[in-house]
C-alpha positions in Angstrom: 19.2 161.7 -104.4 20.2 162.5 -100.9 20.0 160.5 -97.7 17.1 161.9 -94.9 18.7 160.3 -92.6 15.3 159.6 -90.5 14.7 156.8 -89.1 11.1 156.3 -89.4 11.2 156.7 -93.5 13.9 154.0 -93.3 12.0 151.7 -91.4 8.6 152.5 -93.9 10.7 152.1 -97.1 12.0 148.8 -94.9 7.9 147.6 -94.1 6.9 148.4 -97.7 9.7 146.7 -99.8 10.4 143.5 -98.1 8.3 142.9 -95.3 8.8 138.8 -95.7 12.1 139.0 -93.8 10.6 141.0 -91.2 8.0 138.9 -90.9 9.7 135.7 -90.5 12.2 137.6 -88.0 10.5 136.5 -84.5 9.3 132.5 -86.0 13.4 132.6 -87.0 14.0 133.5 -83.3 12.1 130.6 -81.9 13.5 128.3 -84.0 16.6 129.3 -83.3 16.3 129.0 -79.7 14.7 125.7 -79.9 17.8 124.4 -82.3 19.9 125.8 -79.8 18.5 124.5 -76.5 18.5 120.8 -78.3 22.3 120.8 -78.4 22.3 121.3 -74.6 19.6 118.3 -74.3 16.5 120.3 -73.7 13.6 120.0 -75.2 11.1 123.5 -75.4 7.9 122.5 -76.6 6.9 126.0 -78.0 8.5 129.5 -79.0 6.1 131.1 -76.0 8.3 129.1 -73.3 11.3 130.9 -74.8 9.6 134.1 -74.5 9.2 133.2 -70.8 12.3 132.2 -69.9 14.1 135.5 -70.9 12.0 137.2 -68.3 11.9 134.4 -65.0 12.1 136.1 -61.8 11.3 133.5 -59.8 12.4 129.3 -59.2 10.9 126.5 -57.1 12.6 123.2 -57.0 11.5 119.8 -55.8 14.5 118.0 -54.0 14.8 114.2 -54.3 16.2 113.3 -58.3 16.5 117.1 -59.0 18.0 119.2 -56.1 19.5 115.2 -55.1 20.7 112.5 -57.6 17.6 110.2 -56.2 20.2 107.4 -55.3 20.6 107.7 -52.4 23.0 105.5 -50.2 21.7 103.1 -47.1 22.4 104.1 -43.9 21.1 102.4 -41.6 17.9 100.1 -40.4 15.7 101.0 -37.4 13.7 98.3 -36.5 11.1 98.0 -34.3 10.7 95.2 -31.6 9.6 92.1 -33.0 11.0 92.6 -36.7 14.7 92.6 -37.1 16.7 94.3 -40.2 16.6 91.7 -43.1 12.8 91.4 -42.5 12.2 95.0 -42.6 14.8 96.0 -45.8 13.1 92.8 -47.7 9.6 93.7 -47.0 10.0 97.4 -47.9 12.2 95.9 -51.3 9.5 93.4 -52.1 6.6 96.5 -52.5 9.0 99.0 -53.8 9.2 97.2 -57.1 6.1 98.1 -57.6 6.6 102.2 -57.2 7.4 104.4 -59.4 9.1 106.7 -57.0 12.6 107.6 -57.5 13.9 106.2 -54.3 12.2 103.0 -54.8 14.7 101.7 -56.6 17.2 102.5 -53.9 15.6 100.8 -51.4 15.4 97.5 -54.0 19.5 97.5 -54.7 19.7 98.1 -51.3 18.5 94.5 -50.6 19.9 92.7 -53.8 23.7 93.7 -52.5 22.6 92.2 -49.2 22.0 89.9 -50.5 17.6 89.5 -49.2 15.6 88.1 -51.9 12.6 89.9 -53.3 9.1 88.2 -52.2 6.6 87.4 -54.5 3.8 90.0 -54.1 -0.2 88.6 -54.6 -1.1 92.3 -55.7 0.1 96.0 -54.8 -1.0 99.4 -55.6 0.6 102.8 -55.5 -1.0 105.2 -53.6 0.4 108.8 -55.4 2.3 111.0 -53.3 1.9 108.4 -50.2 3.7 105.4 -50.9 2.7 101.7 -52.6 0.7 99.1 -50.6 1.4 94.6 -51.5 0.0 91.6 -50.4 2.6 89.2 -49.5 1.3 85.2 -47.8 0.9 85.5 -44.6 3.4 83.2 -42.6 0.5 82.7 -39.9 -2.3 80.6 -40.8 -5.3 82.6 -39.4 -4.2 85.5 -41.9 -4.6 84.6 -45.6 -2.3 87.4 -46.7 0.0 90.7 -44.6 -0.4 94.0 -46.5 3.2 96.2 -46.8 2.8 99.4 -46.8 6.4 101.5 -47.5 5.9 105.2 -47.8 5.5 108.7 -45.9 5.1 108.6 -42.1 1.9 110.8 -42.1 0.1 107.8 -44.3 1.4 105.2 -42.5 0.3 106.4 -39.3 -3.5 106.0 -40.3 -2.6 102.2 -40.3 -0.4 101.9 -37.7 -0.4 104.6 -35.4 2.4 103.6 -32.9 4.6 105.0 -36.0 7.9 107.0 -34.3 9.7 109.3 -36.6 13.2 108.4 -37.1 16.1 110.5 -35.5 18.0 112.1 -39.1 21.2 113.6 -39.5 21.4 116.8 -41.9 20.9 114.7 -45.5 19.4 112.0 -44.3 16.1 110.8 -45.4 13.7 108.1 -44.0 11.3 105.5 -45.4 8.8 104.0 -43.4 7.7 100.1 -43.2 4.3 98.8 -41.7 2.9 95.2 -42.2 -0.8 95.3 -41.7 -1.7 97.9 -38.1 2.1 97.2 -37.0 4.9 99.9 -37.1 7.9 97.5 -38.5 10.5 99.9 -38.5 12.3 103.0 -40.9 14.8 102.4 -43.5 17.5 105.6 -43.3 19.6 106.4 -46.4 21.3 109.5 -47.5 21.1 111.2 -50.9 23.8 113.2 -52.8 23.2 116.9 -53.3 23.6 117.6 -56.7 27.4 118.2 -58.0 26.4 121.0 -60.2 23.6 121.6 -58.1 25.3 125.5 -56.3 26.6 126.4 -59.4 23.4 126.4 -61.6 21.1 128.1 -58.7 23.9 130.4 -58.4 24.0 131.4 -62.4 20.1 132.1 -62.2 20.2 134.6 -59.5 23.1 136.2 -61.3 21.0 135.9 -64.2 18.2 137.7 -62.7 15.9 135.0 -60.6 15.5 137.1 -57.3 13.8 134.1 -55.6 14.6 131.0 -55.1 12.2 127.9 -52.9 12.1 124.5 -52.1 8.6 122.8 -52.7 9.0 118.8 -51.4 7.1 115.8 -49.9 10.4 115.1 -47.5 10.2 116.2 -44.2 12.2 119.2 -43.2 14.4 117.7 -41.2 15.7 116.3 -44.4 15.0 119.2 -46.8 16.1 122.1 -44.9 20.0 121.6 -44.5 19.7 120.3 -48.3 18.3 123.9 -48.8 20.7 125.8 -46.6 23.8 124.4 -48.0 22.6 125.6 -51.7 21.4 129.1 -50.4 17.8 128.6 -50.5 15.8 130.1 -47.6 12.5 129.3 -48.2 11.8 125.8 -47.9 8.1 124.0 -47.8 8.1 120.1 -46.6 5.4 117.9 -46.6 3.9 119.0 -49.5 1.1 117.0 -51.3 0.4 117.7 -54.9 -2.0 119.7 -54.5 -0.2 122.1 -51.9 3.0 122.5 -54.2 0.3 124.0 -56.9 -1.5 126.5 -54.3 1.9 127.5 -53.0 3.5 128.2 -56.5 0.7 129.5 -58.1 0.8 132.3 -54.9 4.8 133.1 -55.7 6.0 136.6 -56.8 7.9 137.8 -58.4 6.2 136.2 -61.9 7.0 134.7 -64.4 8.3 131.2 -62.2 10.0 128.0 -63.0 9.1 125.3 -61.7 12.0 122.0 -61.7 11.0 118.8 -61.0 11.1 115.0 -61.8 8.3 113.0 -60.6 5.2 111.9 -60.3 3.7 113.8 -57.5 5.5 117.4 -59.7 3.1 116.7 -63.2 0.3 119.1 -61.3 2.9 121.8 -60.1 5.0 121.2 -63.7 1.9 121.8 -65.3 0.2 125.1 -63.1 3.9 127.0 -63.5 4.4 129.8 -66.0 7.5 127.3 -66.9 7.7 124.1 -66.3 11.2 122.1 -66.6 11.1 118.5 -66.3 14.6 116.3 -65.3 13.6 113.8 -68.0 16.4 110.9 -68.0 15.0 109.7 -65.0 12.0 110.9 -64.2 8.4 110.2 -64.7 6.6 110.2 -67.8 3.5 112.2 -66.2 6.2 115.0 -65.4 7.6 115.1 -69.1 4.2 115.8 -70.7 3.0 118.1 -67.9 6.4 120.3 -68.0 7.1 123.0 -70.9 10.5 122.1 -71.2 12.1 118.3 -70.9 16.0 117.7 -69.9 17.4 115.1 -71.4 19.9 114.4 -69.6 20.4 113.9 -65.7 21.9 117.1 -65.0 21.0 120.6 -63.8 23.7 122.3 -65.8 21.5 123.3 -68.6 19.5 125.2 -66.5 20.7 128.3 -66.7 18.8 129.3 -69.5 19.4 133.1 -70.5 22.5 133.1 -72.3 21.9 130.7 -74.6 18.0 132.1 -75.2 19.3 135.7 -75.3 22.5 135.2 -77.9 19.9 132.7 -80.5 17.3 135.6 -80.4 19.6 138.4 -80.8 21.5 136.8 -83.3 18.3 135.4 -85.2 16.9 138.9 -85.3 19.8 140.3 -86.5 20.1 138.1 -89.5 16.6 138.4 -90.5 17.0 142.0 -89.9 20.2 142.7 -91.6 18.6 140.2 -94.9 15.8 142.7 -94.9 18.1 145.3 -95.0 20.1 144.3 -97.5 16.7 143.7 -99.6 15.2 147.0 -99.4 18.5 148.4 -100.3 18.8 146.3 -103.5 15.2 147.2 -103.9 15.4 150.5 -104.1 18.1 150.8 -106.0 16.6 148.6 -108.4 13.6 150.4 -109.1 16.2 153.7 -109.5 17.8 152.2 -111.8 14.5 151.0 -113.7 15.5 147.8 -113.7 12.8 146.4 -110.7 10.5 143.2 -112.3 7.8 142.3 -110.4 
């Protein structure tokens, strides 16, 4: 018996003999991929996210604890007239223990290695995307209790509204202290770009992401030469939860990943085709809203397409090669009359 040599009989005698390899071919994929993306510490939570990710045009990025290592270093104290340093670092320390904020616990080493102790709070709330609010004992006997308030300027300003914006240098950031309607004075620190932070962006635009933004809740004055120094152009500050969501969900090229690590990026993590949470440090909210969970406090995994690309090629292969191999066997069984059922 001669060989046709066309391609379609092939792949019918392939369907009709052993369609089980062929069939398993694309779950073998995923699996794959999954296996694969494990040994680099991410964790996909379905085969679909893999399918995504081969085709990303697009990636946002929050900045503090993913574009920055969210420890940032003190600077400096501003305080205002009436307050003076220690009282304005150990207030801020004293309601930041009760944030969940990756700079909060910054601002709390920041007082332990000067040595400020921590004051006993009489209750506290975090207010998300704002800051946290805690009732200390008042030192004056006409108030029963002072209420801290550490956060963004814009929030604190509806309390005290004699709030002045701190003068920054490029990288520096700024957190703001009020006791009760009085404007005690900013806390300045400075937070590390990323080490591998250049060299992942720049793998996924040589991979094929042809945009590239910077979604945060920092002001620009602290996100924009973060931006510029990585090679991102398009940079959106003071961004509440909600306005992260509107201004990814409006972002073409499609499909988009979104990176982030807090709190405040569970809604955005969530409303992105892709979702990629920095998990060793970040917020739990973020983990369970995001598709796919780093394990480890690093961007290097980032770049995702080589290692999705090779597993899927290579899984197909196998599963196409074994079904191969098992129509051949098959048919040459049932030539020789020896095929069993």
């Amino acid at each position: 018996m001669g060989v046709s040599g066309e391609a379609v009989r092939f792949a019918e005698v392939l369907v009709v003999a052993t369609p089980c390899p062929l069939l398993i071919a694309a779950p073998v994929a995923f699996l794959g991929g999954m296996s694969r993306a494990a040994r680099f510490g991410l964790i996909v939570k379905g085969g679909g996210t893999l399918e995504q990710l081969s085709r990303v045009r697009s990636a946002a990025f929050d900045k503090t604890g993913t574009i920055t290592t969210g420890r940032p270093a003190l600077e400096r104290i501003l305080a205002e007239p009436g307050f003076d340093e220690m009282s304005v670092l150990q207030f801020a320390a004293s309601a930041e223990v009760y944030s969940s904020h990756v700079l909060a616990e910054s601002v709390v080493v920041a007082a332990k290695q000067h040595g400020y102790p921590l004051l006993d709070a009489l209750g506290a709330e975090e207010i998300a995307t704002n800051g946290v609010a805690a009732e200390f004992a008042s030192d004056n006997a006409e108030d029963a209790a002072t209420t801290v308030r550490v956060g963004k300027p814009s929030w604190l300003r509806e309390f005290a509204p004699a709030l002045a914006l701190a003068p920054l240098e490029p990288g520096e950031l700024a957190i703001y202290v009020a006791l009760d309607d009085r404007f005690a004075g900013a806390i300045v620190m400075r937070d590390q770009t990323r080490d591998e932070a250049a060299q992942a962006l720049g793998e996924l635009q040589r991979l094929g992401a042809e945009r590239t933004l910077m979604v945060t809740g920092d002001v620009a004055a602290t996100a924009e030469p973060i931006a510029a120094g990585l090679g991102i152009n398009e940079v959106h500050a003071e961004c509440r939860p909600s306005d992260k969501v509107s201004i990814v969900s409006a972002v073409q090229p499609r499909p988009l990943i979104m990176v982030g690590d807090g709190l405040n990026d569970a809604p955005v993590l969530a409303a992105a085709d892709i979702g990629f949470a920095m998990g060793a440090r970040g917020a739990t909210a973020a983990s369970e809203s995001a598709d796919i969970v780093n394990r480890y406090d690093t961007l290097t995994s980032l770049p995702w397409r080589y290692v999705w690309e090779r597993t899927r090629c290579g899984s197909l292969s196998r599963a196409s090669g074994s079904a191969s191999s098992s129509a051949w066997v098959s048919c040459s069984s049932q030539r020789s009359g020896s095929f069993q059922r």
